[in-house]
VOGU-3710 file (C-alpha; in Angstrom, 3 decimals, decimal comma):
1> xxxxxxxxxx> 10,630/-11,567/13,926  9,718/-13,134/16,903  6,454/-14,257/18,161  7,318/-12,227/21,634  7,024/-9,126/18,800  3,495/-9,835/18,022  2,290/-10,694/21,653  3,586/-6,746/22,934  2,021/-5,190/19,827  -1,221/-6,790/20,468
11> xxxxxxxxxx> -0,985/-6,105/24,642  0,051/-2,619/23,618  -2,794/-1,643/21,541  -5,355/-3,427/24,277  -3,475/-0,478/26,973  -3,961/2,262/24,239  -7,308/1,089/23,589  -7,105/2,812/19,802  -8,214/2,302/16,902  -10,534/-0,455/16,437
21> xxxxxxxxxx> -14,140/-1,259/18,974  -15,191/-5,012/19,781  -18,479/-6,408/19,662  -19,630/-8,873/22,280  -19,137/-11,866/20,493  -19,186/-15,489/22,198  -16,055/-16,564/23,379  -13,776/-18,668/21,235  -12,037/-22,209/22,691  -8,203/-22,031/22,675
31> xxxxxxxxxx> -6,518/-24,515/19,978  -3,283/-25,255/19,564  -1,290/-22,900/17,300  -0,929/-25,309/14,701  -4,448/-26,309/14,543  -4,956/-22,407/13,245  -3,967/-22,984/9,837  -4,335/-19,593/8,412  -5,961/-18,806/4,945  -5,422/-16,503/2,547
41> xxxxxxxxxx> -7,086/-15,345/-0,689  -5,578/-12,699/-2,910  -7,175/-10,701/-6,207  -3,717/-10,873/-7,856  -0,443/-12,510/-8,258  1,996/-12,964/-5,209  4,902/-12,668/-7,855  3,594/-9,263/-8,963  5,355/-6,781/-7,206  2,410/-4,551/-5,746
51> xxxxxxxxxx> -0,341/-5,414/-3,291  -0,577/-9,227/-2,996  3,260/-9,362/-3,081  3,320/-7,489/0,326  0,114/-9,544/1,578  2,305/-12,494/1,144  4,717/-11,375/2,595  2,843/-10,524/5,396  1,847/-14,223/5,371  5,331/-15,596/5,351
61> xxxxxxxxxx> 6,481/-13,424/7,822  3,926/-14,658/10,185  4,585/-17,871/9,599  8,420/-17,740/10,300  7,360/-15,955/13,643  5,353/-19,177/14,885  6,760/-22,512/15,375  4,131/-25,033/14,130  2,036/-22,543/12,135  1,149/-23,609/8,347
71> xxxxxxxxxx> -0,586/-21,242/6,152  -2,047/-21,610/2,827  -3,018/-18,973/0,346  -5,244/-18,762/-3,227  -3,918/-16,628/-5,420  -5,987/-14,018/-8,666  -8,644/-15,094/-6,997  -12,056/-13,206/-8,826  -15,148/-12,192/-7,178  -18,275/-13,616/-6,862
81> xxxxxxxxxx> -18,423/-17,742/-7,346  -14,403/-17,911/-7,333  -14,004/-16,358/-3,886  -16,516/-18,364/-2,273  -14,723/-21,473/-3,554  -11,715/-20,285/-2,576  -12,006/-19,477/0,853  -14,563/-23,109/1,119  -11,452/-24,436/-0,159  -9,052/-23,503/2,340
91> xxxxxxxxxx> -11,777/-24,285/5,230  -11,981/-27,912/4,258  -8,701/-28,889/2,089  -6,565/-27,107/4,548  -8,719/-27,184/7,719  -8,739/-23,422/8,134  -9,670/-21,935/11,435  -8,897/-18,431/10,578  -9,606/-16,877/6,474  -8,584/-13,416/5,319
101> xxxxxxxxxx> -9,924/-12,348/2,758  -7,433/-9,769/1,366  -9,453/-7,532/-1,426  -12,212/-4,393/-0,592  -14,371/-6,312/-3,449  -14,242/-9,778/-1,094  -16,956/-8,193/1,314  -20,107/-9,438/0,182  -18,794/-13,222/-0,008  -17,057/-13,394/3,147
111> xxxxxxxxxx> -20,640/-12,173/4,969  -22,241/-15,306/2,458  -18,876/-17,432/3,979  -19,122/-16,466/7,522  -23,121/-17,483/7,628  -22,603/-21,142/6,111  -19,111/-21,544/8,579  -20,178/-19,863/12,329  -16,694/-21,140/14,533  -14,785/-19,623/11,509
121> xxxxxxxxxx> -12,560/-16,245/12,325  -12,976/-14,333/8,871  -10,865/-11,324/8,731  -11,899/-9,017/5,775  -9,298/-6,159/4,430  -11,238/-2,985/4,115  -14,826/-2,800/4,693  -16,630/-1,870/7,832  -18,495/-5,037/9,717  -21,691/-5,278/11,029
131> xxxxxxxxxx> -22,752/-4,880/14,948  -24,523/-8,277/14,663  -21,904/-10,921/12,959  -20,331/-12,751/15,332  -17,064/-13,936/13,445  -16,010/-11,402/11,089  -13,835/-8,850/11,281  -12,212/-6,216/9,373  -8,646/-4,642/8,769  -6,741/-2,115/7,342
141> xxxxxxxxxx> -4,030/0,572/7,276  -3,832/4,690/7,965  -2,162/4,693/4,581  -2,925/8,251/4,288  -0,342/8,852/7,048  2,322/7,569/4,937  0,592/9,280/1,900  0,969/12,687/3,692  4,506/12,110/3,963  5,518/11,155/0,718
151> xxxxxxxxxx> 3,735/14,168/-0,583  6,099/16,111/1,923  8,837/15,018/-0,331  7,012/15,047/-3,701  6,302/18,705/-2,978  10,087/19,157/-1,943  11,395/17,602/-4,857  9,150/19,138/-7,768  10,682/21,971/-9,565  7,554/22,713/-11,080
161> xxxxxxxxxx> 5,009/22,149/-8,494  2,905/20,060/-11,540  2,674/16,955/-9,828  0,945/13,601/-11,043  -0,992/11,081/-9,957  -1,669/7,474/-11,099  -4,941/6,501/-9,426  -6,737/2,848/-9,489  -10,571/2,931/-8,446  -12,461/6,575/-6,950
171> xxxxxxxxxx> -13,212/5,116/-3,631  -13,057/6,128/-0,486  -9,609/4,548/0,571  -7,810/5,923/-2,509  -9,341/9,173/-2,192  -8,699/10,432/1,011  -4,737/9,084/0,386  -4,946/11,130/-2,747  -5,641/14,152/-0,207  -3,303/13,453/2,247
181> xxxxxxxxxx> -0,585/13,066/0,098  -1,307/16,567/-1,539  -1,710/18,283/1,767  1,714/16,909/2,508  3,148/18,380/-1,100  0,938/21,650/-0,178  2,477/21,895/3,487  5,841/22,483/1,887  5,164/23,993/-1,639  1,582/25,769/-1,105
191> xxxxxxxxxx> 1,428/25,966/-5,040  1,532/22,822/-5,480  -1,263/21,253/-7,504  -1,388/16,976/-8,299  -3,003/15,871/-11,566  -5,318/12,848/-10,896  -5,686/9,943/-13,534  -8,359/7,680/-12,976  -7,553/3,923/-14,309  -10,119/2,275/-12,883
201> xxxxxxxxxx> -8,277/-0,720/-12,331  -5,670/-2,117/-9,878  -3,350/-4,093/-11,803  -2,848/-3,257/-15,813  0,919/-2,169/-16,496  0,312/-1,421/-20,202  -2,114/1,119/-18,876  -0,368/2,414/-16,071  2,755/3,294/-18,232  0,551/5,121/-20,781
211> xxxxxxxxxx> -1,225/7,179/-17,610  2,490/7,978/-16,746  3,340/8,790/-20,353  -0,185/11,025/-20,176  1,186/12,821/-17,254  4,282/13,953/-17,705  3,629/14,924/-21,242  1,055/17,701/-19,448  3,823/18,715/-17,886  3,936/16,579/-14,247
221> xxxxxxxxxx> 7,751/16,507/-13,703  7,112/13,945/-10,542  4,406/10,958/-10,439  2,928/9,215/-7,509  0,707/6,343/-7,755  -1,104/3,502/-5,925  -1,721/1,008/-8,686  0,082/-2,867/-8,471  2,529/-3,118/-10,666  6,350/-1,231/-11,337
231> xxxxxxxxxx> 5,034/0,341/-14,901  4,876/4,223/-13,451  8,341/3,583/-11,746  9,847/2,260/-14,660  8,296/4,780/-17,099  9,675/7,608/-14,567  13,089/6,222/-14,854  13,213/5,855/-18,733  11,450/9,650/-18,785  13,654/11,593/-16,064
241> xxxxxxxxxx> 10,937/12,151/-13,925  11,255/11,374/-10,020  8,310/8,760/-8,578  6,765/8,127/-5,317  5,771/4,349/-5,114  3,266/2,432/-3,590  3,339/-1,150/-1,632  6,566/-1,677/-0,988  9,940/-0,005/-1,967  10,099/0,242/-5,629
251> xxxxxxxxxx> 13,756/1,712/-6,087  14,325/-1,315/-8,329  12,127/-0,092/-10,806  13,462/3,456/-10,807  16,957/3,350/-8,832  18,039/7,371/-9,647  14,231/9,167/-9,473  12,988/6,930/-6,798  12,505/9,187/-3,877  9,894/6,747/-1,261
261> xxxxxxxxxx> 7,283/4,951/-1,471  4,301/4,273/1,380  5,013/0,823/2,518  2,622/-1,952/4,015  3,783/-4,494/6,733  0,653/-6,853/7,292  2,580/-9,262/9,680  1,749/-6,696/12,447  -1,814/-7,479/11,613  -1,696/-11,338/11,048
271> xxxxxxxxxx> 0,447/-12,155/13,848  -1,676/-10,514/16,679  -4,842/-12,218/14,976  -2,944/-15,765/14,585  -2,070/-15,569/18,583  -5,787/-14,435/19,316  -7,118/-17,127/17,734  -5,108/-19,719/19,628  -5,677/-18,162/22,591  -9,848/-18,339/22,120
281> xxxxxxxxxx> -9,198/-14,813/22,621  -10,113/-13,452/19,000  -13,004/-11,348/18,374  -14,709/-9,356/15,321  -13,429/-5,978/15,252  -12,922/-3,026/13,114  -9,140/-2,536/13,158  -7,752/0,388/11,477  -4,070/0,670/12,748  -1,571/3,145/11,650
291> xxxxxxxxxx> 2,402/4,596/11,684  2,120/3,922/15,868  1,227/0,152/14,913  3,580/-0,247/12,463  1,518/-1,344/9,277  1,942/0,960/7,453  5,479/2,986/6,993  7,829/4,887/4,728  10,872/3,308/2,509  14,310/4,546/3,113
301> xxxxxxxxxx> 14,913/7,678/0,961  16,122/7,613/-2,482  19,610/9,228/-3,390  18,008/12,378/-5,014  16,139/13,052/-1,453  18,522/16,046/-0,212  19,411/15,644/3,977  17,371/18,729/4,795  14,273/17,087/3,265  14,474/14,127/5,063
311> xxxxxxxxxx> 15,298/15,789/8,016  11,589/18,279/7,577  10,229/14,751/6,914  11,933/12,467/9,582  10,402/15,319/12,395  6,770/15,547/11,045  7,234/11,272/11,037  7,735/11,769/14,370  4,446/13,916/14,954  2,491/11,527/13,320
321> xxxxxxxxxx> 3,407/8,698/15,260  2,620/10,628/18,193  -0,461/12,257/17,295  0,623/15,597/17,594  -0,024/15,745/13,592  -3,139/14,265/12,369  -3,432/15,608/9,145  -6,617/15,843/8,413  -6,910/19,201/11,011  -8,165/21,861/9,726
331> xxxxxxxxxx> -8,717/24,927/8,111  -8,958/22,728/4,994  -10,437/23,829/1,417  -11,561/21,215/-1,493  -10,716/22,167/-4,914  -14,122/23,752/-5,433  -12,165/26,435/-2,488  -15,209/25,950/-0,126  -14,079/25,446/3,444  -14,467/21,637/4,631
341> xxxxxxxxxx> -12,811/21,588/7,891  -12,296/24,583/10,186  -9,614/25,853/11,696  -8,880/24,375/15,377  -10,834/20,786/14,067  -10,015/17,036/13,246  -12,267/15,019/10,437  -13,553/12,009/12,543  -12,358/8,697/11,550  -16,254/7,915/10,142
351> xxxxxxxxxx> -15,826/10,900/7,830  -11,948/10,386/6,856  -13,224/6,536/5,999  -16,265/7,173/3,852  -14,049/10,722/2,191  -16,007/11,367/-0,898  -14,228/14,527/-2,142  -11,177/16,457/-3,057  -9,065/18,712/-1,310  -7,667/22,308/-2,778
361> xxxxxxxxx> -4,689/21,375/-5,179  -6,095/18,310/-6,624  -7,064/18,670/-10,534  -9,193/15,930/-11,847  -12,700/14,949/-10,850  -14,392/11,744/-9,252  -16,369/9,833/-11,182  -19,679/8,607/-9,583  -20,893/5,374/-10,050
//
């Protein structure tokens, strides 16, 4: 990947002007791209196979794509005290000029961060920023667009139309991916219905495996999930049972009843950031980026995924990319069957963030904190 790559990504978005809004912030002197010095704190393990392993590879990715550039990351970092240190850490061991800060749970730290360190660039994943900080920024993925997709196939692929659902946390950005991907199984199997199961965590295998065992006991013959770890791919393999993953392509957890998986690709966020930086360009914005970007994506097809599926799939990839298919465009129901969206109207981005409820299909509830 080349660093000409992240320069027409980052013009191209300024001509589409989507997606993200910037602040007036005071301009930023250029430095020398290896004076940027990236840093990166994770919640988890890079080794682990989920989340953190795509962050870093985000990271390395980035750094291959820039002559001169040297990251440095902190991994299973916790919140509160650790985070702080962490990212303090990287400013003055490693002479950071630019810190993201790569968990939803980061959010109040990085505002305590970007107070003590003004001429820092903080870049926080998830989270919305406020109109009056003048270095921090946030980003994240459409990973419902993805979502939507994979249900497409999910709903293609399930004989039974009982489909299950591994879920970590009931927040907003697991929620509304929860309802995309069933309005995806829905679009092509309107019976469909996806069993939720809350874990309330991001990364315990031993529990994810018994939420898969849970599942397809109650008679889920397909699983999707969007915990860390391979446990519900593996347990789908060993049980018969096709899986969507999550992260990155898991088809080496579950190489026959793999069928996809939503995929991140954060270099197309770090690289344009990295370059801003240099270029005393960089300023805090809201950046939520999508299929059209290239952050998020779809892995190749398993071997199970018939050619006419991934051809219904492939097209509607194809509308989403374009905007032509939006997804959440109503008439839409939630499971309680009261209407949500009309007919003829698209959920604003403000309402798809904050998304607080089910949609028709979904069995399970939300727990409230």
């Amino acid at each position: 990947m080349k660093k000409c790559f992240f320069l027409a990504v980052l013009c191209a978005y300024a001509v589409a002007g989507t997606a993200f809004s910037a602040w007036g912030a005071p301009a930023r002197a250029p430095i020398p791209i290896e004076d940027v010095n990236p840093g990166y704190v994770f919640n988890g393990s890079a080794s682990a196979g989920g989340w953190n392993y795509m962050l870093d590879a985000g990271r390395r990715a980035t750094d291959a794509a820039f002559p001169g550039l040297r990251s440095a990351h902190v991994e299973s970092v916790e919140m509160g005290g650790p985070a702080v240190a962490a990212m303090e850490s990287l400013i003055r061991r490693h002479n950071s000029k630019l810190i993201f800060a790569c968990a939803f749970g980061y959010w109040d730290f990085v505002q305590e961060m970007a107070q003590k360190h003004p001429d820092i660039a903080f870049m926080h994943v998830s989270g919305s920023r406020r109109e009056d900080e003048d270095n921090v920024g946030t980003i994240f993925g459409r990973m419902y667009q993805p979502r939507y997709l994979s249900g497409m196939v999910a709903g293609s692929l399930s004989k039974s139309g009982k489909i299950g659902y591994v879920a970590a946390y009931p927040i907003p950005e697991v929620i509304r991916t929860i309802n995309a991907f069933t309005l995806g199984a829905r679009q092509v199997n309107p019976h469909a219905t996806v069993k939720v199961m809350w874990l309330h965590s991001w990364y315990t295998p031993s529990r994810e495996k018994e939420a898969a065992q849970v599942l397809i006991e109650a008679g889920c013959d397909l699983l999707g999930m969007d915990t860390d770890t391979g446990a519900v791919a593996r347990e789908s393999e060993d049980a018969g049972v096709y899986v969507i993953g999550y992260n990155h392509d898991m088809s080496g957890y579950a190489p026959t009843m793999h069928l996809t998986a939503p995929v991140w690709k954060w270099e197309r966020f770090f690289g344009p950031i990295v370059q801003q930086v240099a270029d005393g360009t960089w300023k805090p914005e809201d950046m939520w980026w999508g299929m059209k970007e290239g952050v998020v994506d779809l892995a190749p097809f398993g071997p199970a995924v018939p050619e006419d599926v991934r051809k219904i799939v492939n097209d509607e990839k194809e509308r989403v990319i374009s905007g032509e298919q939006l997804i959440f465009t109503g008439p839409i129901k939630d499971q309680t069957g009261t209407a949500r969206i009309r007919e003829g109207e698209t959920m604003p981005d403000a309402d798809i963030w904050g998304m607080d409820w089910f949609v028709e299909g979904v069995l399970g509830d939300i727990p409230r904190y």
